[in-house]
FIKOLZA-1660 file (N, C-alpha, C; in steps of 0.1 Angstrom, whole numbers, plus 5000, padded with zeros to 4 digits):
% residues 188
   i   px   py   pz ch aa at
   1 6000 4792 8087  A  X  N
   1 6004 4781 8095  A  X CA
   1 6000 4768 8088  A  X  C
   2 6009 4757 8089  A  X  N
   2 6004 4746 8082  A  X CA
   2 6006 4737 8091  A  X  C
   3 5991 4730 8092  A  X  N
   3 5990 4724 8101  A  X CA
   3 5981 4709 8097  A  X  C
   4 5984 4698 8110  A  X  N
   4 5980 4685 8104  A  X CA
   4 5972 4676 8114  A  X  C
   5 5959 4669 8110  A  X  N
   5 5957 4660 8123  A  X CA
   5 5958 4646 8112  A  X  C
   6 5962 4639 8125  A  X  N
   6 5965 4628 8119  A  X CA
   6 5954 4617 8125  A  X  C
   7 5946 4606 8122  A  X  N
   7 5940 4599 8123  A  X CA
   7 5938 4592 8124  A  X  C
   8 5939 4580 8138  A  X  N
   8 5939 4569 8136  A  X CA
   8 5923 4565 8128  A  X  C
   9 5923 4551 8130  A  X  N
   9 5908 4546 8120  A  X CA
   9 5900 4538 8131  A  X  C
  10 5905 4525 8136  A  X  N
  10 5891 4516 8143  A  X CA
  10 5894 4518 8158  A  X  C
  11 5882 4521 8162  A  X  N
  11 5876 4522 8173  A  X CA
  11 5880 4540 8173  A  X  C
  12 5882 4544 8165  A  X  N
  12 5885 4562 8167  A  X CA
  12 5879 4569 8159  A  X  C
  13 5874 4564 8147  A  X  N
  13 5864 4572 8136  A  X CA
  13 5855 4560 8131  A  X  C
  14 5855 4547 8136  A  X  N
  14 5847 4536 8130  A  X CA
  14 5850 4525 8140  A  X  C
  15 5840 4521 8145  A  X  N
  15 5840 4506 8144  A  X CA
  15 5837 4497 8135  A  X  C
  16 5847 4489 8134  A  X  N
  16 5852 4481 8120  A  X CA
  16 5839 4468 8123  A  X  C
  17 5832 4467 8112  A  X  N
  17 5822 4451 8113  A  X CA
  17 5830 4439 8105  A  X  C
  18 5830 4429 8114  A  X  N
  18 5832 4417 8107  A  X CA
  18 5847 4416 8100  A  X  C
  19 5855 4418 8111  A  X  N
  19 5867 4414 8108  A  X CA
  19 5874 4415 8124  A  X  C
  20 5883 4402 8120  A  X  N
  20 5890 4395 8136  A  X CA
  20 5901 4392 8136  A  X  C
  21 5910 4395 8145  A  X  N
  21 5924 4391 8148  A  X CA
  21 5922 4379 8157  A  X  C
  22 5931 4363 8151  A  X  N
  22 5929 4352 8159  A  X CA
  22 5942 4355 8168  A  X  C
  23 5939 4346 8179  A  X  N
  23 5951 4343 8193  A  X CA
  23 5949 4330 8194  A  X  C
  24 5961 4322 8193  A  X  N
  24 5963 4307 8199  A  X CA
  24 5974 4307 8203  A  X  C
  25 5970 4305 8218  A  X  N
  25 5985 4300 8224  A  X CA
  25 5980 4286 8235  A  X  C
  26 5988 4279 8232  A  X  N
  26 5989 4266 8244  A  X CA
  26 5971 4258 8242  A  X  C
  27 5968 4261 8229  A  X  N
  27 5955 4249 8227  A  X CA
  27 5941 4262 8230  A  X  C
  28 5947 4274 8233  A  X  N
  28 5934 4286 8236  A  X CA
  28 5934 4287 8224  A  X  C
  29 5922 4295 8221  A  X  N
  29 5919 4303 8207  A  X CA
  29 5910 4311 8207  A  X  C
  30 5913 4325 8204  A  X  N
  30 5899 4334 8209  A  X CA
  30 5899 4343 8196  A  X  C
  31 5888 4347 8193  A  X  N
  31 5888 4355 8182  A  X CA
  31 5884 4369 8190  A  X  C
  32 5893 4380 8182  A  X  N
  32 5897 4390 8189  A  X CA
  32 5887 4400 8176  A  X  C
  33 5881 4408 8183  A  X  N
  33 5877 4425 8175  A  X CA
  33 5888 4435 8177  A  X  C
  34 5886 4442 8168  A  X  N
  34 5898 4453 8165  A  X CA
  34 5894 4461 8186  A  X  C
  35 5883 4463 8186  A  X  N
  35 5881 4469 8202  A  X CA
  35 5893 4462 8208  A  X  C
  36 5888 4447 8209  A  X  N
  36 5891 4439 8219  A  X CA
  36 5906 4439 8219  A  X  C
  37 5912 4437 8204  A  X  N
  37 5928 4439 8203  A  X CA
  37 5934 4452 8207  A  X  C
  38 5927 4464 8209  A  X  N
  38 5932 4476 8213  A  X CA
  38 5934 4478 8230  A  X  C
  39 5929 4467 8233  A  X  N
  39 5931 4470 8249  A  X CA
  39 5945 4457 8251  A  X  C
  40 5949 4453 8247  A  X  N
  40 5963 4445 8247  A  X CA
  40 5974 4451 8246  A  X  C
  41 5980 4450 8254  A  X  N
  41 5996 4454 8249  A  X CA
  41 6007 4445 8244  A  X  C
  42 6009 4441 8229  A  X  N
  42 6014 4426 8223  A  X CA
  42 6025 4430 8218  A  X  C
  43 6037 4421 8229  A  X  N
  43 6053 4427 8226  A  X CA
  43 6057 4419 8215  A  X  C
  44 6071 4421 8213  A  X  N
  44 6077 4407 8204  A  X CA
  44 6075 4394 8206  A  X  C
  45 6074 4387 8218  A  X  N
  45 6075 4377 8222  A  X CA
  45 6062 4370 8217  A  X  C
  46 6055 4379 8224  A  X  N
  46 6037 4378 8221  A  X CA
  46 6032 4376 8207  A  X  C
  47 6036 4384 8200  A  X  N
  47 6034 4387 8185  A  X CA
  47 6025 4371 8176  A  X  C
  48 6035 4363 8182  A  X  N
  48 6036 4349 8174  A  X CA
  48 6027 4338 8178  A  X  C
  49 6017 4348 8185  A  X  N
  49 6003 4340 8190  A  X CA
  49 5992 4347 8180  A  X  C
  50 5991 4357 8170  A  X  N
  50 5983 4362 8169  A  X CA
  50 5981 4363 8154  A  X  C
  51 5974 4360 8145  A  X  N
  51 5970 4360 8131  A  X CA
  51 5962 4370 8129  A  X  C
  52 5971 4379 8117  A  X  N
  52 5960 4392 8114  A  X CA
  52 5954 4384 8095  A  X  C
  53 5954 4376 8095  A  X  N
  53 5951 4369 8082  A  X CA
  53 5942 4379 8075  A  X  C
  54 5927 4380 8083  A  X  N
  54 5920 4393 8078  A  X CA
  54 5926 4410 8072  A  X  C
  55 5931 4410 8084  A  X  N
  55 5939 4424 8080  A  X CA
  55 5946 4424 8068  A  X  C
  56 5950 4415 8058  A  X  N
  56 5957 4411 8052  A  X CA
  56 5948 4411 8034  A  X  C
  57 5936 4407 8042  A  X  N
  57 5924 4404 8026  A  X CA
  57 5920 4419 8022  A  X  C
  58 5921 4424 8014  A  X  N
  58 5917 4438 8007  A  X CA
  58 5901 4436 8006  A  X  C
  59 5897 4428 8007  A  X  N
  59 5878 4419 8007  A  X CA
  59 5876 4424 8018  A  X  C
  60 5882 4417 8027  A  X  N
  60 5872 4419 8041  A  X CA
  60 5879 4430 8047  A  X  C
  61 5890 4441 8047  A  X  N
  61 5892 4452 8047  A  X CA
  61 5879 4460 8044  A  X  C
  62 5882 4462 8030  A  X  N
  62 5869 4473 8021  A  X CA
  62 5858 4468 8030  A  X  C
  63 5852 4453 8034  A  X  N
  63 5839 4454 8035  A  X CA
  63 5837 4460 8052  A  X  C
  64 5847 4458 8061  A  X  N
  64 5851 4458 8073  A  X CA
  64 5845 4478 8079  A  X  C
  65 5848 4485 8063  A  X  N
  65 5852 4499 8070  A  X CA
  65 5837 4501 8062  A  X  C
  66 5838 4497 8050  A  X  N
  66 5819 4500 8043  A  X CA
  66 5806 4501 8053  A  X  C
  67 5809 4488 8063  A  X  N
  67 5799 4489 8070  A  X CA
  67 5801 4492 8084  A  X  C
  68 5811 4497 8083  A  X  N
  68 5814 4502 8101  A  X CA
  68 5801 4507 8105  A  X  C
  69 5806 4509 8116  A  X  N
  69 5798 4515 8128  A  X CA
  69 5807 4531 8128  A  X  C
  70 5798 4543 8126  A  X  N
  70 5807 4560 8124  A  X CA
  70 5808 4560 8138  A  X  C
  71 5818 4565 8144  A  X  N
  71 5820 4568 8158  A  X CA
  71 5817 4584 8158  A  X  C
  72 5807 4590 8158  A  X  N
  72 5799 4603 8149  A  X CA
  72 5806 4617 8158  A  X  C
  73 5807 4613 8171  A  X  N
  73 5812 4626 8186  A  X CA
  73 5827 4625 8178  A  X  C
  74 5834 4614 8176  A  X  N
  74 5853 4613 8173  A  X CA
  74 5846 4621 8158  A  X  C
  75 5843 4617 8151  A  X  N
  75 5840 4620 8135  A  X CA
  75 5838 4639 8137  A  X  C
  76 5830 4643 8148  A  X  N
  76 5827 4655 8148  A  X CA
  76 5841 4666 8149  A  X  C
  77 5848 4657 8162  A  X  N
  77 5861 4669 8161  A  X CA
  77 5867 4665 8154  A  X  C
  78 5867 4657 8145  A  X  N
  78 5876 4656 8133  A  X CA
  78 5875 4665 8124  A  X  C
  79 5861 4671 8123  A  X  N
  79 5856 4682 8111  A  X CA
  79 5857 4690 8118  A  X  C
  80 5859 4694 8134  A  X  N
  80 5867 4712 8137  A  X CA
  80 5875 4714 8128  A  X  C
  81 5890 4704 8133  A  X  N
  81 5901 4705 8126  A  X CA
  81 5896 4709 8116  A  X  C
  82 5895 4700 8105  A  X  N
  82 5890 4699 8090  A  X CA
  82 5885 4715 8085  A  X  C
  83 5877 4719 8093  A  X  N
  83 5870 4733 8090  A  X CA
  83 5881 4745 8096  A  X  C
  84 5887 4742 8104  A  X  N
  84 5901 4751 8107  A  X CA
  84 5909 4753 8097  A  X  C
  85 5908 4743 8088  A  X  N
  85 5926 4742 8076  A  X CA
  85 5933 4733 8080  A  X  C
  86 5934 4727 8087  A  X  N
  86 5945 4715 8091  A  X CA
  86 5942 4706 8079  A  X  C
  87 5951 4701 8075  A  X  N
  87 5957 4688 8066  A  X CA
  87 5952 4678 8071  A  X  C
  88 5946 4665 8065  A  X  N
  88 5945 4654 8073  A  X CA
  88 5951 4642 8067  A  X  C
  89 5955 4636 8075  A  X  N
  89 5960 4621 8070  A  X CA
  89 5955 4608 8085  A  X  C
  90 5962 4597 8078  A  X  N
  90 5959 4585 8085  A  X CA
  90 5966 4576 8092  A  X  C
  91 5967 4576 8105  A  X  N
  91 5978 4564 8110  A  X CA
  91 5972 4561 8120  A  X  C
  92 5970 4541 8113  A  X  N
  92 5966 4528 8115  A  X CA
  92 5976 4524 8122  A  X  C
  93 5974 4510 8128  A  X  N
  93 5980 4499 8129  A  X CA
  93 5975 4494 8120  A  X  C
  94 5967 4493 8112  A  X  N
  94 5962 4484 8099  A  X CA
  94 5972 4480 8087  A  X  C
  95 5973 4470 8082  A  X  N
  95 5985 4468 8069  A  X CA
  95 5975 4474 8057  A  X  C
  96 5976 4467 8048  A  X  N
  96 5975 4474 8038  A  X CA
  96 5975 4485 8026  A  X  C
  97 5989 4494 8031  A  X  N
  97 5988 4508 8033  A  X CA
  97 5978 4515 8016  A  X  C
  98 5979 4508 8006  A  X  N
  98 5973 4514 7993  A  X CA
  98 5959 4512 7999  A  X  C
  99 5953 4501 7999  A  X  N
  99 5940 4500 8002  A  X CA
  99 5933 4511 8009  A  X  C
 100 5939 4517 8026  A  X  N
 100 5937 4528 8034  A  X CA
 100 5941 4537 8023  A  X  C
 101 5949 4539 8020  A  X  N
 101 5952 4555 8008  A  X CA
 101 5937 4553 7997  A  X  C
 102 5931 4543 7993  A  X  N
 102 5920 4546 7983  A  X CA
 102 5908 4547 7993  A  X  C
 103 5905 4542 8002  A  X  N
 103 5891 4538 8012  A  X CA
 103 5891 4553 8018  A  X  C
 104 5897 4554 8028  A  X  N
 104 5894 4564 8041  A  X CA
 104 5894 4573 8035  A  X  C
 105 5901 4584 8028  A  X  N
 105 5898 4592 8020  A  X CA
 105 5882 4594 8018  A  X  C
 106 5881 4586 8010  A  X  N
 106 5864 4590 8003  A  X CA
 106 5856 4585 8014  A  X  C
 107 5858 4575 8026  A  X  N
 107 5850 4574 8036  A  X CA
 107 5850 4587 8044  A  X  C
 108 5862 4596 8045  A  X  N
 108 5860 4607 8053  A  X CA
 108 5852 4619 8049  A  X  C
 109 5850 4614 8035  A  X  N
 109 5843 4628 8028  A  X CA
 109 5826 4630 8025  A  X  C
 110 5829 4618 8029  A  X  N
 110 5811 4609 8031  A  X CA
 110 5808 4616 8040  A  X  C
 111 5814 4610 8050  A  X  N
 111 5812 4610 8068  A  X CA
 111 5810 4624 8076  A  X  C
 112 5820 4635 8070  A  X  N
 112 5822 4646 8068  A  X CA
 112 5811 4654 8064  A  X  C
 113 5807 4651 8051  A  X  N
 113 5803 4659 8045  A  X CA
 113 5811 4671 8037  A  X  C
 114 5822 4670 8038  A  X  N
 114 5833 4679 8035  A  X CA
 114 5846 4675 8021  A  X  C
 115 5845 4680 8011  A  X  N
 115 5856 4682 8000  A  X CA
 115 5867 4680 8009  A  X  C
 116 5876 4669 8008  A  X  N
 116 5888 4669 8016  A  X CA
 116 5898 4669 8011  A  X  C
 117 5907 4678 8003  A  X  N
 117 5920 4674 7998  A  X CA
 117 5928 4667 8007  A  X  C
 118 5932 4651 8006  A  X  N
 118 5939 4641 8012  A  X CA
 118 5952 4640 8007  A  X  C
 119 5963 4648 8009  A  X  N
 119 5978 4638 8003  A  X CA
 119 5978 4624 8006  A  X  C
 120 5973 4615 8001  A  X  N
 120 5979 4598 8008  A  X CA
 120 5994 4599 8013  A  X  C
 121 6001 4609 8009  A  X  N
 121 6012 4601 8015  A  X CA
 121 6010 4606 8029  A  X  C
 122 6005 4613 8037  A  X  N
 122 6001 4614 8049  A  X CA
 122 5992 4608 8056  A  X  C
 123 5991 4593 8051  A  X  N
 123 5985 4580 8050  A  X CA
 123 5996 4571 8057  A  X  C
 124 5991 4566 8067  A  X  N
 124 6004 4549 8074  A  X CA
 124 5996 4546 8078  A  X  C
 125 5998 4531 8075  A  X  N
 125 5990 4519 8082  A  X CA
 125 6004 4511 8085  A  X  C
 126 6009 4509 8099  A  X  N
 126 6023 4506 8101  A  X CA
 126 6024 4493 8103  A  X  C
 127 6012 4486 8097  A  X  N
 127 6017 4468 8100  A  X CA
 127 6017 4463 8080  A  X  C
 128 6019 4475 8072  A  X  N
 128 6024 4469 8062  A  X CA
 128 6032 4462 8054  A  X  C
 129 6029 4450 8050  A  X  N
 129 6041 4440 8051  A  X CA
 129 6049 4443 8042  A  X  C
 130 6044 4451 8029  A  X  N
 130 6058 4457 8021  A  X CA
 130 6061 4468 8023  A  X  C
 131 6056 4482 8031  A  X  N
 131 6064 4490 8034  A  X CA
 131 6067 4489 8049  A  X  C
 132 6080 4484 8054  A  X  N
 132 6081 4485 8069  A  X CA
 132 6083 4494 8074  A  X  C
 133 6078 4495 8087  A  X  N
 133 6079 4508 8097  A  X CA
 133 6088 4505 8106  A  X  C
 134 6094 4512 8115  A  X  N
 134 6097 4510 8125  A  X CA
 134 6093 4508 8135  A  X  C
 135 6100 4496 8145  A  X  N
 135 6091 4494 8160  A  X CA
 135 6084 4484 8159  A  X  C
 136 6085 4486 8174  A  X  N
 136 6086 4465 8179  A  X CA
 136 6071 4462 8178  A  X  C
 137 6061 4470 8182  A  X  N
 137 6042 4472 8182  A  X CA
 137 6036 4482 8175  A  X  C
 138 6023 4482 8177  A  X  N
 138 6015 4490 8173  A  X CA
 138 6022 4507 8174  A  X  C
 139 6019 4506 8188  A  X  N
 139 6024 4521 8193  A  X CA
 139 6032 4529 8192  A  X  C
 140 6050 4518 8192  A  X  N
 140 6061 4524 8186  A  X CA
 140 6063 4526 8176  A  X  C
 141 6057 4517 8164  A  X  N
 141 6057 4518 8150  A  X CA
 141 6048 4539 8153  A  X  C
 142 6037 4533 8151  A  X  N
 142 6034 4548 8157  A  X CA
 142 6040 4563 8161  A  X  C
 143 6043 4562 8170  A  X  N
 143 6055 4570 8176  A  X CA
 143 6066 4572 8172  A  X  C
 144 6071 4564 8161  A  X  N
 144 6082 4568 8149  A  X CA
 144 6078 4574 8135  A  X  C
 145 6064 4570 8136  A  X  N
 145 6058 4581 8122  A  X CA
 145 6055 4598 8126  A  X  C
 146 6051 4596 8140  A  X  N
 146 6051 4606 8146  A  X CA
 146 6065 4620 8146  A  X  C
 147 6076 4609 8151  A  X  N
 147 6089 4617 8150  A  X CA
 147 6093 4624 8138  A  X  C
 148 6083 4608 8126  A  X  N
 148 6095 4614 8116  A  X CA
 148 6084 4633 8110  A  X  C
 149 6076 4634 8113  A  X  N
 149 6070 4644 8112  A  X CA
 149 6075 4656 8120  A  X  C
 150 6081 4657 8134  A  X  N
 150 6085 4664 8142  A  X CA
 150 6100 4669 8131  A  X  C
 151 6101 4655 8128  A  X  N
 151 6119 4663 8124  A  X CA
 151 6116 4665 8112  A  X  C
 152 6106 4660 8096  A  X  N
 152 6104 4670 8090  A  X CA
 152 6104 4686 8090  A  X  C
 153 6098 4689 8099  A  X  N
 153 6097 4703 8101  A  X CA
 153 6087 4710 8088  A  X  C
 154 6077 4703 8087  A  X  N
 154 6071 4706 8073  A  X CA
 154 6059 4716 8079  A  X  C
 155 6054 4710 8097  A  X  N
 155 6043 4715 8100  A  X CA
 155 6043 4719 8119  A  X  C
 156 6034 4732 8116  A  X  N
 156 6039 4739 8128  A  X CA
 156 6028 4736 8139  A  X  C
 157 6018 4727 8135  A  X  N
 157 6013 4720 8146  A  X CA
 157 6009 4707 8140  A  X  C
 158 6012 4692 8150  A  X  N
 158 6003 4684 8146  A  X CA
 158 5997 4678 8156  A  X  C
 159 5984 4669 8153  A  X  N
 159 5975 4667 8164  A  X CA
 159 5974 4652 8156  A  X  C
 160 5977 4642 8166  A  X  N
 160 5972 4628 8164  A  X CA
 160 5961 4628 8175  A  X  C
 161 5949 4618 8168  A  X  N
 161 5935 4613 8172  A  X CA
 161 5936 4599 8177  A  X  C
 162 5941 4592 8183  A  X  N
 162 5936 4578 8185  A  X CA
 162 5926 4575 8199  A  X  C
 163 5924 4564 8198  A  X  N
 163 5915 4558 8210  A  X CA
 163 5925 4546 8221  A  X  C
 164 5938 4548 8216  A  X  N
 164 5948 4539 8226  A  X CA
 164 5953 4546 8234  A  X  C
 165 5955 4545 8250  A  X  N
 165 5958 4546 8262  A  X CA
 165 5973 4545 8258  A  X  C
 166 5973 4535 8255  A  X  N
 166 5990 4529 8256  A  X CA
 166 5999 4540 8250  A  X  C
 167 5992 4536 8236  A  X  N
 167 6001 4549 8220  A  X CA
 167 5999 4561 8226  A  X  C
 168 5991 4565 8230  A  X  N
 168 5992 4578 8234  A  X CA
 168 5998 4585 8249  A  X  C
 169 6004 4577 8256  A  X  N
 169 6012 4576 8267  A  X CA
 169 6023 4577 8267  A  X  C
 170 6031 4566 8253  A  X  N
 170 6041 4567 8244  A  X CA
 170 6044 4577 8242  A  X  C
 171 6035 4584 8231  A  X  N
 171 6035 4594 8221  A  X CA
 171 6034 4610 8233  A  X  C
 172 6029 4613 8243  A  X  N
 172 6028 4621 8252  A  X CA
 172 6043 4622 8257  A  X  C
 173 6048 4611 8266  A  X  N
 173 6061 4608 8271  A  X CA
 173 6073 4615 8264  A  X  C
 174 6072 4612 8250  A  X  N
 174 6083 4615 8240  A  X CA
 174 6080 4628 8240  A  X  C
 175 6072 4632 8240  A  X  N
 175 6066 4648 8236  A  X CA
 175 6074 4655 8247  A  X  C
 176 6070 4651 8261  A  X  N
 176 6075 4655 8270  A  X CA
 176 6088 4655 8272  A  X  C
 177 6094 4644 8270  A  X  N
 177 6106 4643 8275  A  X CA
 177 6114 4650 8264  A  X  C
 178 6114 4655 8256  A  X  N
 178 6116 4664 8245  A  X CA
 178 6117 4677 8241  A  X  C
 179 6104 4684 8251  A  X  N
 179 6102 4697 8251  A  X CA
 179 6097 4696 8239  A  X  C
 180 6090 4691 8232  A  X  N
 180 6083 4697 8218  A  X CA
 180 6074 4702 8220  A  X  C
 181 6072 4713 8214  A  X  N
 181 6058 4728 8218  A  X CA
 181 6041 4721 8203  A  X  C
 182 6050 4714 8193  A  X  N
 182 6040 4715 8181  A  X CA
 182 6029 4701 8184  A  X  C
 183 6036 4691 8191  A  X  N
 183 6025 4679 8189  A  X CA
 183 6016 4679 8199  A  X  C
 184 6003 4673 8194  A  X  N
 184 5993 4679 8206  A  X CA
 184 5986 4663 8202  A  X  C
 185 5986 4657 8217  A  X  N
 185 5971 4642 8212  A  X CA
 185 5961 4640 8216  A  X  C
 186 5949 4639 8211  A  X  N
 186 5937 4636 8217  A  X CA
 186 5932 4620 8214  A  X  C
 187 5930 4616 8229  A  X  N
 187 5925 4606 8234  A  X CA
 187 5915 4604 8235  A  X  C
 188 5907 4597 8224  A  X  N
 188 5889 4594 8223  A  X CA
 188 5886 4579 8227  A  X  C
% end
C-alpha cells in the first residue's frame, strides 16, 4: 500500500518564534502570530489589510522554525505514521516553497528522531508567490492540493495533519460530498 500524511507546519508540529503577519485597516494595526492568524477566516476582500512581509524573508523564516516551540503530542502521531511506512510531505499556508523543501525536512528528522526519506515535491507552501496555487485562502488553496492528490491516484490512503477548524471542515465536506473512501484528517 502506498500511503501519505501530509503536514501542515505552525501551530501543528511547531510553534513558529518571532515572526508576524501585520493587519491595518481604517488607522488599526495589530501584529498578528501565526496562532493568532489561524483563527481568522481572510476572504479576498480582506486579503488587502494584511502584510505577510515576514513570510516573505528566508531570514526570519529559517530563524522563525530554528527556534520554534515542538508541538511534541502533534510531533508524536506524526512518527506513528512515519513508523507505519506512510510517505510524508508538507502543506503550509507558508510562501516560500524551496526554503520549506530544505528546512522541514531536516527539522522533522531531528524532531523525530527518524531517517526520513522526504520527496520535496510532496512539499506546498500555497502562498508562494512564484509557484501559484489555486484558491481564493489558505484553506482552498489547500483543498486543491489535496484533490490534486485524490485524482492522482498515486496513493491509496492519505491523511492531512492540520490545526485549522476551518481547512479542515472544507477538506472533510469535499471528502464527503464525494464519497472518497482514501482521505482521512486529523485535527490537532
Amino acid at each position: 500500500m502506498n500511503k501519505i500524511i501530509l503536514l501542515d507546519i505552525d501551530n501543528t508540529l511547531l510553534i513558529p518564534q518571532n515572526i508576524f503577519i501585520y493587519y491595518s485597516k481604517d488607522g488599526v494595526e495589530k501584529k498578528l502570530t501565526p496562532e493568532d492568524y489561524a483563527d481568522i477566516i481572510v476572504t479576498m476582500d480582506d486579503k488587502k489589510y494584511y502584510d505577510y512581509v515576514e513570510f516573505r524573508d528566508n531570514t526570519i523564516i529559517r530563524k522563525s522554525i530554528e527556534t520554534a516551540k515542538p508541538l511534541w503530542e502533534n510531533i508524536n502521531i506524526a512518527k506513528k505514521y512515519i513508523d507505519a511506512g506512510y510517505q510524508v510531505g508538507f502543506l503550509t499556508a507558508r510562501g516560500q516553497e524551496p526554503l520549506i523543501k530544505d528546512i522541514m525536512p531536516k527539522w522533522l528528522m531531528e524532531k523525530t528522531d527518524r531517517h526520513i526519506k522526504i520527496n520535496t515535491s510532496y512539499t506546498h507552501a500555497v502562498n508562494d508567490l512564484d509557484k501559484k496555487y489555486i484558491g481564493y485562502n489558505d484553506s482552498t488553496k489547500k483543498l486543491e492540493v489535496i484533490k490534486s492528490y485524490s485524482k492522482m491516484g498515486t496513493f491509496d490512503e492519505i491523511i492531512f495533519m492540520d490545526d485549522n477548524a476551518h481547512t479542515m471542515g472544507i477538506i472533510n465536506d469535499w471528502v464527503k460530498e464525494n464519497g472518497i473512501k482514501n482521505i482521512k484528517t486529523i485535527l490537532v
